[in-house]
mmCIF file of the N, C-alpha and C atoms, coordinates in Angstrom:
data_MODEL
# 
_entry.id   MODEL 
# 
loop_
_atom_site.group_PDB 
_atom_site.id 
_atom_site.type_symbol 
_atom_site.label_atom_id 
_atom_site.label_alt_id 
_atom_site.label_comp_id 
_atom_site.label_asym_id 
_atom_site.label_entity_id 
_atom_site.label_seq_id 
_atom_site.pdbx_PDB_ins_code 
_atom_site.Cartn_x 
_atom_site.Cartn_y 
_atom_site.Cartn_z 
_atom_site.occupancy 
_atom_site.B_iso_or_equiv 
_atom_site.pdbx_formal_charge 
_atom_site.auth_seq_id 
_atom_site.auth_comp_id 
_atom_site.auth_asym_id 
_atom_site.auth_atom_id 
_atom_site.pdbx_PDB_model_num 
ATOM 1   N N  . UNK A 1 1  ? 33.190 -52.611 35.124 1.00 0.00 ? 1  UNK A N  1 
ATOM 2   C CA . UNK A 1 1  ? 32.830 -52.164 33.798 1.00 0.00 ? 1  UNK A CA 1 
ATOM 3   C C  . UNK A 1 1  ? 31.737 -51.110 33.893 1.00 0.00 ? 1  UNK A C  1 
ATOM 4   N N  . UNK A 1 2  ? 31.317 -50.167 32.983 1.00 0.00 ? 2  UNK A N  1 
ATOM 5   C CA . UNK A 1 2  ? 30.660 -49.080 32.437 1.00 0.00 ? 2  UNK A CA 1 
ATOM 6   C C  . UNK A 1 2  ? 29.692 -49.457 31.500 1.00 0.00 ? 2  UNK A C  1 
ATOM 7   N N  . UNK A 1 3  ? 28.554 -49.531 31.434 1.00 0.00 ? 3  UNK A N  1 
ATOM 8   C CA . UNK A 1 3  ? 27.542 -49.389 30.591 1.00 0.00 ? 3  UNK A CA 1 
ATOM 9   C C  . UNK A 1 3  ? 26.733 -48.361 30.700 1.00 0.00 ? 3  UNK A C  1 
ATOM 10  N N  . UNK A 1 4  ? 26.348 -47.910 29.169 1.00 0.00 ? 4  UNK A N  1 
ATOM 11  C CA . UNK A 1 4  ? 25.457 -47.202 28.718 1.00 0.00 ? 4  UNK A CA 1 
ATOM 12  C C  . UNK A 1 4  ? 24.158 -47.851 27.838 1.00 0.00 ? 4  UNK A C  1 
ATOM 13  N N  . UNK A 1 5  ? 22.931 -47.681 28.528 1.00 0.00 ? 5  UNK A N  1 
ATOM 14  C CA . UNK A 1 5  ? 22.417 -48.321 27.781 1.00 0.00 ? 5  UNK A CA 1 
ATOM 15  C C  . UNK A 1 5  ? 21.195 -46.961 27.103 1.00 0.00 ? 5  UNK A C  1 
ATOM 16  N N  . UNK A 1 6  ? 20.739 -47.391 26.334 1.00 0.00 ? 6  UNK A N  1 
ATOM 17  C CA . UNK A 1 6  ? 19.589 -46.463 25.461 1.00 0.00 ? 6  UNK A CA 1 
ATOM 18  C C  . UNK A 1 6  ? 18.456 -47.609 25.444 1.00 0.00 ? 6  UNK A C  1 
ATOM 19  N N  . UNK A 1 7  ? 17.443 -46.625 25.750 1.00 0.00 ? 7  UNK A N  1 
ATOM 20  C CA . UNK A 1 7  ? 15.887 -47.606 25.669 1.00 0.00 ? 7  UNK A CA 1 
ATOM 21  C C  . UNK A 1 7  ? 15.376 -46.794 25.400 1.00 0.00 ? 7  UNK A C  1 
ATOM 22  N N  . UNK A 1 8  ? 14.220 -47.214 24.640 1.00 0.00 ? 8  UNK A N  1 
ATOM 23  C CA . UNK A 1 8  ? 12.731 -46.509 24.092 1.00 0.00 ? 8  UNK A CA 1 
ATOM 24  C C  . UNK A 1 8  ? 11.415 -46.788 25.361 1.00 0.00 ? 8  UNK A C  1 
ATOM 25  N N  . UNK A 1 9  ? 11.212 -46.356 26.177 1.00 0.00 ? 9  UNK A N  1 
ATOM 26  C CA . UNK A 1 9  ? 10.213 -46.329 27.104 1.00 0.00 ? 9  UNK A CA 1 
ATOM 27  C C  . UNK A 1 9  ? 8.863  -46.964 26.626 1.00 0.00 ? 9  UNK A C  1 
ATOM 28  N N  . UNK A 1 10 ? 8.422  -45.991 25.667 1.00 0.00 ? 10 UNK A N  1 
ATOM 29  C CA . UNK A 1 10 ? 7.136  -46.296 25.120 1.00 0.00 ? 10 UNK A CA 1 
ATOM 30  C C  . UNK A 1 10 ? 6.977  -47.732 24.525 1.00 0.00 ? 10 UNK A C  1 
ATOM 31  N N  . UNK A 1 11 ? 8.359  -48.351 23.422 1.00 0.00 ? 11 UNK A N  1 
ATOM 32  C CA . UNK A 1 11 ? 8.172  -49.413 23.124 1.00 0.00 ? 11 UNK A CA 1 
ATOM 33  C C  . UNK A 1 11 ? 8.444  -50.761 23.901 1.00 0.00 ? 11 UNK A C  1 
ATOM 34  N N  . UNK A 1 12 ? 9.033  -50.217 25.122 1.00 0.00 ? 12 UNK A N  1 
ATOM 35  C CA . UNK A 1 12 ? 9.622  -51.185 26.190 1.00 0.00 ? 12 UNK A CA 1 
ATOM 36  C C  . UNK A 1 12 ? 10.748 -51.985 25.403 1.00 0.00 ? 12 UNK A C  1 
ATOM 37  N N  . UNK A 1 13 ? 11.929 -51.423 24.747 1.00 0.00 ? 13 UNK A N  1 
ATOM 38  C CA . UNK A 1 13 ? 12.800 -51.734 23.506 1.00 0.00 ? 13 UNK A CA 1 
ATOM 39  C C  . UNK A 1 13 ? 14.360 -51.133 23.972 1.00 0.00 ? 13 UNK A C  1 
ATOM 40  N N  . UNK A 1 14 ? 14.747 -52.313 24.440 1.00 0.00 ? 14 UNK A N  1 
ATOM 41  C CA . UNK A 1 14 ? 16.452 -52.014 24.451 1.00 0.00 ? 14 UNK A CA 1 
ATOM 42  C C  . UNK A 1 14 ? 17.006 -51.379 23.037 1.00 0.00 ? 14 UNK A C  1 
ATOM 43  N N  . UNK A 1 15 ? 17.137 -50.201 22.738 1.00 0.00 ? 15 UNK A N  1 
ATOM 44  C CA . UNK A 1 15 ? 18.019 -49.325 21.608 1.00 0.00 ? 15 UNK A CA 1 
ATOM 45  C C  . UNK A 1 15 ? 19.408 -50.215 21.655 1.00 0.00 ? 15 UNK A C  1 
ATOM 46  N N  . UNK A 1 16 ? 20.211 -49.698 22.060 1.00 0.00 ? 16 UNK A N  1 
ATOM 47  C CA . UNK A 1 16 ? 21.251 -50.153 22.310 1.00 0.00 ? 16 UNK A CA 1 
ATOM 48  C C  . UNK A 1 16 ? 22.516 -50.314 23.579 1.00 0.00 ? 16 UNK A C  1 
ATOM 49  N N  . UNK A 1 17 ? 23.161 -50.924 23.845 1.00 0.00 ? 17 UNK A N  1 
ATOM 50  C CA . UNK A 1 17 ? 23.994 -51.401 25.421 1.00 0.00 ? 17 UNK A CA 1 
ATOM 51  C C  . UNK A 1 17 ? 25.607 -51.194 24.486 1.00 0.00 ? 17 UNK A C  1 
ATOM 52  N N  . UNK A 1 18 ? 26.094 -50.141 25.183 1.00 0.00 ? 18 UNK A N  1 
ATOM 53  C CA . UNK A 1 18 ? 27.868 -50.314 25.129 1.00 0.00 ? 18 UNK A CA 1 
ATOM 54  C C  . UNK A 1 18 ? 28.093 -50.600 26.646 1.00 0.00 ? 18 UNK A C  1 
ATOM 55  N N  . UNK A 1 19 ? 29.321 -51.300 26.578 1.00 0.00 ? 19 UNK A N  1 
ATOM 56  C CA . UNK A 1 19 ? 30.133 -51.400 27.639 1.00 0.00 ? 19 UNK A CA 1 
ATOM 57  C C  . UNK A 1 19 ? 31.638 -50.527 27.280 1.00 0.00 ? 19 UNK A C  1 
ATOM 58  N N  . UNK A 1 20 ? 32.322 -50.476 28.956 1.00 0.00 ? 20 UNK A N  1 
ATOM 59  C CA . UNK A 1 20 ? 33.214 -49.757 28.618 1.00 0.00 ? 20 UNK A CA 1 
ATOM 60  C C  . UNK A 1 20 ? 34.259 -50.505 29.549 1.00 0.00 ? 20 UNK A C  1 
ATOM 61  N N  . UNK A 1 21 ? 35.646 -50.417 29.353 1.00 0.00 ? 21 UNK A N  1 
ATOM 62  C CA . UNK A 1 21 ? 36.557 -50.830 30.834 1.00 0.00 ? 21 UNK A CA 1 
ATOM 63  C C  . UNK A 1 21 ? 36.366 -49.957 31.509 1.00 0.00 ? 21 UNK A C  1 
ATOM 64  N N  . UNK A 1 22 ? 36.663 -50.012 32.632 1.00 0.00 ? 22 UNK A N  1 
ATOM 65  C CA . UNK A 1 22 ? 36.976 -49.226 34.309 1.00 0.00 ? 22 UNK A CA 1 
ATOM 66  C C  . UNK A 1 22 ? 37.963 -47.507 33.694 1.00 0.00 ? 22 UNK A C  1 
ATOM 67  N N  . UNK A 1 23 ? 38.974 -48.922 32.792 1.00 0.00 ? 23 UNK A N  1 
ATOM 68  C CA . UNK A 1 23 ? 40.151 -47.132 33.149 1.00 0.00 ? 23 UNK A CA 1 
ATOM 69  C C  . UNK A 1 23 ? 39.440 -46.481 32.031 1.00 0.00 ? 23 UNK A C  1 
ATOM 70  N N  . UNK A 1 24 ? 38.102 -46.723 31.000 1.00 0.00 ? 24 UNK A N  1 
ATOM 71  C CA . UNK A 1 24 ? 37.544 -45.437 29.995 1.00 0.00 ? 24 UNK A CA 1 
ATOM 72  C C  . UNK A 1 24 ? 36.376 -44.805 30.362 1.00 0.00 ? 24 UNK A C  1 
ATOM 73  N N  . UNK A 1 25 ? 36.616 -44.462 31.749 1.00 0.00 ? 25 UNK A N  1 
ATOM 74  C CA . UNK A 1 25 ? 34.941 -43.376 31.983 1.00 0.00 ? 25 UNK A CA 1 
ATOM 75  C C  . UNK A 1 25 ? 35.007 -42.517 31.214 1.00 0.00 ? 25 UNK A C  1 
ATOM 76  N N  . UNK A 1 26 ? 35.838 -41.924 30.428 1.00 0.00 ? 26 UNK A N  1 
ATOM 77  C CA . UNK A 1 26 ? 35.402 -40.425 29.939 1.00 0.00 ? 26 UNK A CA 1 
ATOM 78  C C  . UNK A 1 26 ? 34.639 -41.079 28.676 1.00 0.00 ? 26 UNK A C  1 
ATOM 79  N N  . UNK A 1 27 ? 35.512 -42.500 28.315 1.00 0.00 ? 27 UNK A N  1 
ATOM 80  C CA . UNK A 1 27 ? 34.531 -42.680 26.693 1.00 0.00 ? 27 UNK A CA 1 
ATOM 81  C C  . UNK A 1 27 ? 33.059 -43.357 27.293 1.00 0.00 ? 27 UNK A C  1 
ATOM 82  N N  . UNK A 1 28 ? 32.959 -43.775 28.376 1.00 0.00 ? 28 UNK A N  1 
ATOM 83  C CA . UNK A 1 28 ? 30.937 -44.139 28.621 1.00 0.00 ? 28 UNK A CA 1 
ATOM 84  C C  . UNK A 1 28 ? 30.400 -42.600 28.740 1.00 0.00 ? 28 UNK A C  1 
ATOM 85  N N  . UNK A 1 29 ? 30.853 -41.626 29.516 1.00 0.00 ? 29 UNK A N  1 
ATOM 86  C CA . UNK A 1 29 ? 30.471 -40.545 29.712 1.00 0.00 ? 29 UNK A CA 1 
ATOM 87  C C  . UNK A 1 29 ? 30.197 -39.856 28.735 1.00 0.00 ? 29 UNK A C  1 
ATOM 88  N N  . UNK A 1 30 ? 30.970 -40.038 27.608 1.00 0.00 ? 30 UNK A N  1 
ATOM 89  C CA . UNK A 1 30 ? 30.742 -39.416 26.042 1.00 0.00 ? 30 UNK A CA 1 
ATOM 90  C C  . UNK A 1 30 ? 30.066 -39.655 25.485 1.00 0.00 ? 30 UNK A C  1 
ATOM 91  N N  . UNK A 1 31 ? 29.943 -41.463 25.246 1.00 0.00 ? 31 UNK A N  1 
ATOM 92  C CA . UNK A 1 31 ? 28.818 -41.976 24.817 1.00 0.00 ? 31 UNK A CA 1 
ATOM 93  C C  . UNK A 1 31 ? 27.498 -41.453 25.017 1.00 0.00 ? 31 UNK A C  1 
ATOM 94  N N  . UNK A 1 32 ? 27.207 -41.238 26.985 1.00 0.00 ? 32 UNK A N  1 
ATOM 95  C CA . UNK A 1 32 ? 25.907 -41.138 27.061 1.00 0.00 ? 32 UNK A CA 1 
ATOM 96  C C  . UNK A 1 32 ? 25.819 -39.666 26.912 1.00 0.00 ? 32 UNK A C  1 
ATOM 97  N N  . UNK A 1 33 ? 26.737 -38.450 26.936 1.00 0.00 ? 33 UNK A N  1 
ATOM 98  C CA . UNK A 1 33 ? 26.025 -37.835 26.490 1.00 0.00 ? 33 UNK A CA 1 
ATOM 99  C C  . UNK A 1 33 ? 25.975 -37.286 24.858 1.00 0.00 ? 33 UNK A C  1 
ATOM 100 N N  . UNK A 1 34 ? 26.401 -38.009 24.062 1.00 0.00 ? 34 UNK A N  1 
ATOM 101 C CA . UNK A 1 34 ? 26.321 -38.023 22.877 1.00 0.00 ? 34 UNK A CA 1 
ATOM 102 C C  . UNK A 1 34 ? 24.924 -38.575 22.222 1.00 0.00 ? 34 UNK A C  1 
ATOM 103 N N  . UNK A 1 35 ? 24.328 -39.428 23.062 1.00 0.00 ? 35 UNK A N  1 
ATOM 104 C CA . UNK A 1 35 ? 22.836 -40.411 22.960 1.00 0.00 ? 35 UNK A CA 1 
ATOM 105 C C  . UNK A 1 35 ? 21.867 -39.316 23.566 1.00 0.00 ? 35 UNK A C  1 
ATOM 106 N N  . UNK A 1 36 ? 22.224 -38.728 24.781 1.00 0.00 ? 36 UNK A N  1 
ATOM 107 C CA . UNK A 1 36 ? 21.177 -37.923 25.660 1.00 0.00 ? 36 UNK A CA 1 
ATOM 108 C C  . UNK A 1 36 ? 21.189 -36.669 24.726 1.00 0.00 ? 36 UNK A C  1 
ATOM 109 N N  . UNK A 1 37 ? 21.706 -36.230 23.629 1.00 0.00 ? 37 UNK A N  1 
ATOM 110 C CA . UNK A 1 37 ? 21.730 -35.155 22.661 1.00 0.00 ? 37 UNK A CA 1 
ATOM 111 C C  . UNK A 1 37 ? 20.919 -35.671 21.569 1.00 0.00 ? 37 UNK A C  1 
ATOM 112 N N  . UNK A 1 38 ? 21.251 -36.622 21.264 1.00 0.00 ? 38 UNK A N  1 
ATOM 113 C CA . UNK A 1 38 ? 20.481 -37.560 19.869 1.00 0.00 ? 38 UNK A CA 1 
ATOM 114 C C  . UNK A 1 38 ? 19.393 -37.696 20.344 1.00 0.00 ? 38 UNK A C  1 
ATOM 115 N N  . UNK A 1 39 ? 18.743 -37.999 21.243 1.00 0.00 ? 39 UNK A N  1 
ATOM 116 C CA . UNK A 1 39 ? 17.434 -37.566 22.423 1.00 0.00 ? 39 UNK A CA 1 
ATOM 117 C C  . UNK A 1 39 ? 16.628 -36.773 22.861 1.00 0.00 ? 39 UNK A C  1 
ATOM 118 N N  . UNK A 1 40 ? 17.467 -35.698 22.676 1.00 0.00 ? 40 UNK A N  1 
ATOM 119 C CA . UNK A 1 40 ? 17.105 -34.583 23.232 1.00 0.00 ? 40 UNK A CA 1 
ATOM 120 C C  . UNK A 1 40 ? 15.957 -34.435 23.325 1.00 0.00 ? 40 UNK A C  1 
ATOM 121 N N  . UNK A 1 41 ? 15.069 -34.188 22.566 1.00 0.00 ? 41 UNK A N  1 
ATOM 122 C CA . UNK A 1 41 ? 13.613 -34.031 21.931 1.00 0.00 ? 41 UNK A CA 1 
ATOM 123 C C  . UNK A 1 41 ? 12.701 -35.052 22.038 1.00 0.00 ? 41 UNK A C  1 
ATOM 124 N N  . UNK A 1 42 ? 13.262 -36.267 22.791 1.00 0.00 ? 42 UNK A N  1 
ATOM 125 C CA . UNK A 1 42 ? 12.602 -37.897 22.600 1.00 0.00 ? 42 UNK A CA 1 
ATOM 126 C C  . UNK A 1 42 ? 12.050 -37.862 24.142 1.00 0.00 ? 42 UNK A C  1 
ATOM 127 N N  . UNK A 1 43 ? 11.023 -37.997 24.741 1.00 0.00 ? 43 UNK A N  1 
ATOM 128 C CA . UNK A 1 43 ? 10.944 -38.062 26.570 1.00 0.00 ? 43 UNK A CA 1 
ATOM 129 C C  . UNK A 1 43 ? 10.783 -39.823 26.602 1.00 0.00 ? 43 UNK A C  1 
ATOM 130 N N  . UNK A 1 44 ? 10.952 -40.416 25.081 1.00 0.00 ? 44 UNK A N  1 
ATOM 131 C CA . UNK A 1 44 ? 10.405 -41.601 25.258 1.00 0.00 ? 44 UNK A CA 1 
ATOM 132 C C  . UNK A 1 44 ? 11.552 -42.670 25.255 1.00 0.00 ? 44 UNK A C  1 
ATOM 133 N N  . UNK A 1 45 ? 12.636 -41.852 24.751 1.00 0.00 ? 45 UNK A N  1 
ATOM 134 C CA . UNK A 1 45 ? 14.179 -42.342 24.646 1.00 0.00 ? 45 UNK A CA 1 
ATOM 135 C C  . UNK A 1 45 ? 14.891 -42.066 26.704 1.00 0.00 ? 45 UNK A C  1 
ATOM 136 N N  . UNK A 1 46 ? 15.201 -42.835 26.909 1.00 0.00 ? 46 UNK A N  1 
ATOM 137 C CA . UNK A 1 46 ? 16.117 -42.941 28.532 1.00 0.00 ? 46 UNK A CA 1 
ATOM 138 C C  . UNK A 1 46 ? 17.891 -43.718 28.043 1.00 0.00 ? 46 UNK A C  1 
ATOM 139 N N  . UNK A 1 47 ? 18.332 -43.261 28.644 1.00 0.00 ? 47 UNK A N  1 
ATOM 140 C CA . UNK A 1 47 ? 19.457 -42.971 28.365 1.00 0.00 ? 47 UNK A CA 1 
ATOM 141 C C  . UNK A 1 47 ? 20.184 -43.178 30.144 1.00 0.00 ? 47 UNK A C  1 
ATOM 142 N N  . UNK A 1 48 ? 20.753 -44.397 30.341 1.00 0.00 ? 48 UNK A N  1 
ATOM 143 C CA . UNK A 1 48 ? 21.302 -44.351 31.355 1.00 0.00 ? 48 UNK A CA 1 
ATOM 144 C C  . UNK A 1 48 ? 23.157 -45.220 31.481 1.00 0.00 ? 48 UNK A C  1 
ATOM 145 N N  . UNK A 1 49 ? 23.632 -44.690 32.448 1.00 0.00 ? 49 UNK A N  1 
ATOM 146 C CA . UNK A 1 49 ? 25.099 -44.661 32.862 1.00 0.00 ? 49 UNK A CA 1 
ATOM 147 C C  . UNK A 1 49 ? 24.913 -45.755 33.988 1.00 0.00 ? 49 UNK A C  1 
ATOM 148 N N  . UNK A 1 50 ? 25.665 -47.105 33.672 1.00 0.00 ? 50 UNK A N  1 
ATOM 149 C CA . UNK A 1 50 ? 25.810 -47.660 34.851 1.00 0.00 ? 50 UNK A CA 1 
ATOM 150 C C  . UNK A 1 50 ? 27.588 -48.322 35.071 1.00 0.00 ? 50 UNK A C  1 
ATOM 151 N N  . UNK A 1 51 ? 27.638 -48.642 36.410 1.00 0.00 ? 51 UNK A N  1 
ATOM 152 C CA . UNK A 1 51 ? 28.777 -49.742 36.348 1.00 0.00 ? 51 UNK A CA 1 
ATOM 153 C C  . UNK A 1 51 ? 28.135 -50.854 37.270 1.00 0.00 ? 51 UNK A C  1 
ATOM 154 N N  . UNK A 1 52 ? 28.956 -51.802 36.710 1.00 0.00 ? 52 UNK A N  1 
ATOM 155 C CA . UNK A 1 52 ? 28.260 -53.349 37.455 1.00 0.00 ? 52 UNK A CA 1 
ATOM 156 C C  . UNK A 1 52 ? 29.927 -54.199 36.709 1.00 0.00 ? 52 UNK A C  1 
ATOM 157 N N  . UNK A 1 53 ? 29.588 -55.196 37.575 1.00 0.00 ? 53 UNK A N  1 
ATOM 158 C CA . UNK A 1 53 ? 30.862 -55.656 37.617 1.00 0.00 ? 53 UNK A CA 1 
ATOM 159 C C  . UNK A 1 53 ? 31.151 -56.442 36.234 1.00 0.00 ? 53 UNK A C  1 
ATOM 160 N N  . UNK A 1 54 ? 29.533 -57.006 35.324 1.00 0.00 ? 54 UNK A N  1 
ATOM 161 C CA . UNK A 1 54 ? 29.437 -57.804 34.451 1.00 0.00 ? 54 UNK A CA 1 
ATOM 162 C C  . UNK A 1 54 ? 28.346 -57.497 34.026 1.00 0.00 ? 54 UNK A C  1 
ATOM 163 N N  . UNK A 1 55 ? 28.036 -57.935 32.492 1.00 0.00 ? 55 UNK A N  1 
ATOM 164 C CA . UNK A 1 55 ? 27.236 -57.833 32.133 1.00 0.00 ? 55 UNK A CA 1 
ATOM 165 C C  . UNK A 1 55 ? 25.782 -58.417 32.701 1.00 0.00 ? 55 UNK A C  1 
ATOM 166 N N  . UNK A 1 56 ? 26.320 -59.926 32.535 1.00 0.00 ? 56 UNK A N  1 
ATOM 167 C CA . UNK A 1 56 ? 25.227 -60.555 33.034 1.00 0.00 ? 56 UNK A CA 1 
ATOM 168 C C  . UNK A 1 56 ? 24.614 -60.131 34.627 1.00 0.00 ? 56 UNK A C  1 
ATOM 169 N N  . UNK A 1 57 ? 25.555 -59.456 35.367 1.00 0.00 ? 57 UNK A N  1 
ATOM 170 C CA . UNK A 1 57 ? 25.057 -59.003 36.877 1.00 0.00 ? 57 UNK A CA 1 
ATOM 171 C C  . UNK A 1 57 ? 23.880 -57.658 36.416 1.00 0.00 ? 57 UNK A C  1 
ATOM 172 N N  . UNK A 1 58 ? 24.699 -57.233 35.654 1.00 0.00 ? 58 UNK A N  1 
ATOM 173 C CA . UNK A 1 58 ? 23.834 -55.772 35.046 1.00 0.00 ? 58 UNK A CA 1 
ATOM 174 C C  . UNK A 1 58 ? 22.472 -56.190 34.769 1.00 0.00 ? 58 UNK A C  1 
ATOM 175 N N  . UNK A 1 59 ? 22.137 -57.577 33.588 1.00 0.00 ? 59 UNK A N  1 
ATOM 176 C CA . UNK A 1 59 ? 20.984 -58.230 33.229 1.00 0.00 ? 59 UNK A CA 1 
ATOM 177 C C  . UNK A 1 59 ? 20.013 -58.663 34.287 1.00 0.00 ? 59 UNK A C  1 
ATOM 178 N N  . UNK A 1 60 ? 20.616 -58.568 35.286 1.00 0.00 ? 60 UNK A N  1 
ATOM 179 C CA . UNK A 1 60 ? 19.918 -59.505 36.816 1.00 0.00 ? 60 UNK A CA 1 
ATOM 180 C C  . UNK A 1 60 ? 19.299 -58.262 37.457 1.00 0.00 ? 60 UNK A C  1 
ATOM 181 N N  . UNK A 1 61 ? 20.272 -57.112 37.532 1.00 0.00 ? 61 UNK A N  1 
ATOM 182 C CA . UNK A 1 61 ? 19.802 -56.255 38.595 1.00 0.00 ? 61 UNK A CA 1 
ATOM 183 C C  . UNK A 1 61 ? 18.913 -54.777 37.772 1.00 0.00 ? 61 UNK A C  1 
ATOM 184 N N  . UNK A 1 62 ? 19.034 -54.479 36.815 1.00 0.00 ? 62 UNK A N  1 
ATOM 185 C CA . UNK A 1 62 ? 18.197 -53.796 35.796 1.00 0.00 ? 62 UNK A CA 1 
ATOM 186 C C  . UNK A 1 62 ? 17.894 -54.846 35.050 1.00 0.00 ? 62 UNK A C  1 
ATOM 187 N N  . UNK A 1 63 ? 16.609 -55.748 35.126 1.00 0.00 ? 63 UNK A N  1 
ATOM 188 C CA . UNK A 1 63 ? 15.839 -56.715 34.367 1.00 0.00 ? 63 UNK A CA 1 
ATOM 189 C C  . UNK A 1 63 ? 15.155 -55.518 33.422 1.00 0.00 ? 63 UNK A C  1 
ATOM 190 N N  . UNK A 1 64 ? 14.533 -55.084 33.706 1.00 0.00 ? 64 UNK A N  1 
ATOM 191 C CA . UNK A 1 64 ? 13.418 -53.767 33.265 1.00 0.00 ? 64 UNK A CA 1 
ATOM 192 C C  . UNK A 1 64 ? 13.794 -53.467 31.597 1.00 0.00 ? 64 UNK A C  1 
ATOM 193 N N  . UNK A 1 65 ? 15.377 -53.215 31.562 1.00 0.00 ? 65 UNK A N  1 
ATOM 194 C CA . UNK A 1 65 ? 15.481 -52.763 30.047 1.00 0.00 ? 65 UNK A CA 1 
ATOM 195 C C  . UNK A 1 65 ? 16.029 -53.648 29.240 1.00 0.00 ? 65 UNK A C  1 
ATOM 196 N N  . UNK A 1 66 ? 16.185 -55.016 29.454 1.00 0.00 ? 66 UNK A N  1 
ATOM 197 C CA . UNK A 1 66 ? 16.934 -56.605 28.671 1.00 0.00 ? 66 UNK A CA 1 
ATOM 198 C C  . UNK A 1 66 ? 15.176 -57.056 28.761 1.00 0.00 ? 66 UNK A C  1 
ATOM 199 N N  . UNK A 1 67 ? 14.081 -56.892 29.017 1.00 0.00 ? 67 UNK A N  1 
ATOM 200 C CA . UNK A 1 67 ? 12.818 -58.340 29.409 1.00 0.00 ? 67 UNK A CA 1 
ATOM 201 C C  . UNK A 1 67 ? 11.616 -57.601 29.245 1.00 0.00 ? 67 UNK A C  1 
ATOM 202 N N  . UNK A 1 68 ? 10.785 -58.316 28.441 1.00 0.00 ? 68 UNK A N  1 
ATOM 203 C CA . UNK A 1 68 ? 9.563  -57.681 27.885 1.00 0.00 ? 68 UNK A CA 1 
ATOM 204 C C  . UNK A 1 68 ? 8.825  -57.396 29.089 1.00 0.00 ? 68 UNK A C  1 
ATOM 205 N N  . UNK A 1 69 ? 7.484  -56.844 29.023 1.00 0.00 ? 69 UNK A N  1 
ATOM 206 C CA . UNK A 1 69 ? 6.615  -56.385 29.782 1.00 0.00 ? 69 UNK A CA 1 
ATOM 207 C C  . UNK A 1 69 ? 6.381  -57.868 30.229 1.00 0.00 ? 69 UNK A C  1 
ATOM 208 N N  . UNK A 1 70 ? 5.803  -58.523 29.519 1.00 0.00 ? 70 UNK A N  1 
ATOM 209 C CA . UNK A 1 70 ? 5.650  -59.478 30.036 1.00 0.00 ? 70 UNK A CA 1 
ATOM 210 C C  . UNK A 1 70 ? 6.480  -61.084 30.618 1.00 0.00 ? 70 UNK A C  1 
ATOM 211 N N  . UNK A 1 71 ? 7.607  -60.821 30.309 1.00 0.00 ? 71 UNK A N  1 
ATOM 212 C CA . UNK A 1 71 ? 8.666  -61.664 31.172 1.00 0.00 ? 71 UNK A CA 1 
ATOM 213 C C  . UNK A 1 71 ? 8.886  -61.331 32.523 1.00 0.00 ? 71 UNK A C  1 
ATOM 214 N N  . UNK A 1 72 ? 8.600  -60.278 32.627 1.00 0.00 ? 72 UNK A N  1 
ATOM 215 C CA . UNK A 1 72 ? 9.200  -59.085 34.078 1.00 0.00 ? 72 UNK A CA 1 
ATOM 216 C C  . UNK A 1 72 ? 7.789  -59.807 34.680 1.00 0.00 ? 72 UNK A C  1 
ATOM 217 N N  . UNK A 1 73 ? 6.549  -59.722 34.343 1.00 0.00 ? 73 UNK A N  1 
ATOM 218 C CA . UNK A 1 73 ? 5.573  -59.962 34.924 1.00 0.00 ? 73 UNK A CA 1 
ATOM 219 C C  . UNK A 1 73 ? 5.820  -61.225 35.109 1.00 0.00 ? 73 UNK A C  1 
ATOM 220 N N  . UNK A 1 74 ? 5.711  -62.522 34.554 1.00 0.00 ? 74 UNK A N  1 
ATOM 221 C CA . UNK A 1 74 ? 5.920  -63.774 34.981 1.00 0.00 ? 74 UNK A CA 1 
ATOM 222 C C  . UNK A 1 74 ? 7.216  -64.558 35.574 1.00 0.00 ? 74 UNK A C  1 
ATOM 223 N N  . UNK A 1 75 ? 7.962  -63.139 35.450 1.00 0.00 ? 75 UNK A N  1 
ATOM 224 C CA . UNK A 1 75 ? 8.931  -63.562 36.776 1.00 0.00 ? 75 UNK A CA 1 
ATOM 225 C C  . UNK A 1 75 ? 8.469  -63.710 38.126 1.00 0.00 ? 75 UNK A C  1 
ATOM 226 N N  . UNK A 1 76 ? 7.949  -62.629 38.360 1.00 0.00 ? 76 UNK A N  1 
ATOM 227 C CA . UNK A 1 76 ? 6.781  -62.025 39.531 1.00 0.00 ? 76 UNK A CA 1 
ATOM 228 C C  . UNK A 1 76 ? 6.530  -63.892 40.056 1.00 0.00 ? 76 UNK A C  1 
ATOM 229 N N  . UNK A 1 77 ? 5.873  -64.205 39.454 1.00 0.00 ? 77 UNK A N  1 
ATOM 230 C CA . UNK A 1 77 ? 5.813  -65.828 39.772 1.00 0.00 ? 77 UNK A CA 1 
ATOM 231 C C  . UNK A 1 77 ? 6.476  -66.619 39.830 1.00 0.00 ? 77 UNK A C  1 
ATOM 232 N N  . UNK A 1 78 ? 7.698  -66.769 39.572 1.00 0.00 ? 78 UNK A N  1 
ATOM 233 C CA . UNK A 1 78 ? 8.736  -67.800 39.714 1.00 0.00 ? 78 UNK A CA 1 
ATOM 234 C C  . UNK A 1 78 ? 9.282  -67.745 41.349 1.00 0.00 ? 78 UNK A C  1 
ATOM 235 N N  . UNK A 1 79 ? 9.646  -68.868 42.073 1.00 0.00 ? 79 UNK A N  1 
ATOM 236 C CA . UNK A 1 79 ? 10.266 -69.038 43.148 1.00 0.00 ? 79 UNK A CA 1 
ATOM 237 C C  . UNK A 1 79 ? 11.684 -68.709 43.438 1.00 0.00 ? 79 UNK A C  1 
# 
């Protein structure tokens, strides 16, 4: 699968997450750059293209834009 996700940097704030199937890269590719235009002018808006096999794998391995500042930090402590 294909995700696009949109985040606000400054607010540490998931915007919004599409997913896409495998056989629609051109529609994630559209997506993001349809968002990276709506952006344009934003340095605080990020705008990124991924594939991962699942969502939830996606949630595990980019924690950063699903988990507050401070969840990310008290993960840091968990075993």
């Amino acid at each position: 699968m294909q995700f696009v996700v949109e985040y606000d940097r400054q607010k540490m704030v998931l915007l919004s997450l599409d997913s896409f199937d495998d056989d629609r890269p051109s529609e994630a590719m559209r997506r993001k750059l349809d968002l990276e235009l709506l952006h344009a002018n934003d340095q605080n808006v990020e705008v990124a293209l991924f594939q991962s096999s699942s969502e939830s794998m996606l949630r595990r391995t980019h924690a950063r834009y699903f988990r507050s500042a401070r969840e990310l930090a008290d993960s840091f402590g968990e075993s």
